[in-house]
N, C-alpha and C positions, 0 to 999 in steps of 0.2 A: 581384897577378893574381887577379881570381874563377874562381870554381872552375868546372871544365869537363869534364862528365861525356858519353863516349861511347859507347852499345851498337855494339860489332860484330859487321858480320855473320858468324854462325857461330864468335864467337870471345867472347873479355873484353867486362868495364865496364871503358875505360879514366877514372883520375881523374886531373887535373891542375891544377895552382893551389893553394890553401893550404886544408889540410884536417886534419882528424883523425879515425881513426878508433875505435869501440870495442867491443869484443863485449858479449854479452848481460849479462853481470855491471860492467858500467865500467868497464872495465878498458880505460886506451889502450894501442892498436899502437904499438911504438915502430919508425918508419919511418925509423930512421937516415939523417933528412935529405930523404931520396926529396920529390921535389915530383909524379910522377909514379910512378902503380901502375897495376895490373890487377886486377881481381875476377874471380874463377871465375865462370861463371852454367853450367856442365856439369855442375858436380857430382863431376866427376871427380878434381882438383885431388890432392896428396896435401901441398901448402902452405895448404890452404883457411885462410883465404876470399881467397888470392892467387892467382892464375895461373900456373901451372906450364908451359903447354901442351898440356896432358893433350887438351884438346880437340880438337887437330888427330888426335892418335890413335884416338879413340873415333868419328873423325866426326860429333862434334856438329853439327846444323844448324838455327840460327836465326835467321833474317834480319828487321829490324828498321826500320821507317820511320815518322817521323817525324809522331805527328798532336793534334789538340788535345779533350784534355780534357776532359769534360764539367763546368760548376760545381759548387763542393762543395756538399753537399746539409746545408741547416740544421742543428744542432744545435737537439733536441727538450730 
């Protein structure tokens, strides 16, 4: 299954499909199996960089629609 990444609104990245993840030193997440997670985008999380929920209590709000890119700009 390719991988399938959702901003919600007011809420998580949810990711689903075959992935791994790793923090800033390479070091991978071991996602014991999970095919589906959540990413914080609040800030609040106290699982970061996972989703706790935290956001529904902080009232986080960010709503998110869908639009296209502008072309990559050359490499000089």
């Amino acid at each position: 299954m390719p991988t399938k990444i959702t901003i919600n609104n007011n809420g998580n990245i949810r990711i689903e499909g075959d992935f791994e993840i790793y923090d800033a030193n390479g070091n991978k997440f071991d996602l014991a199996g999970r095919t589906t997670i959540s990413l914080c985008r609040c800030g609040h999380s106290n699982k970061k960089p996972f989703c706790d929920g935290s956001h529904k209590i902080v009232g986080f709000q960010s709503e998110v629609t869908a639009y296209k890119l502008d072309p990559p700009k050359p490499k000089v």
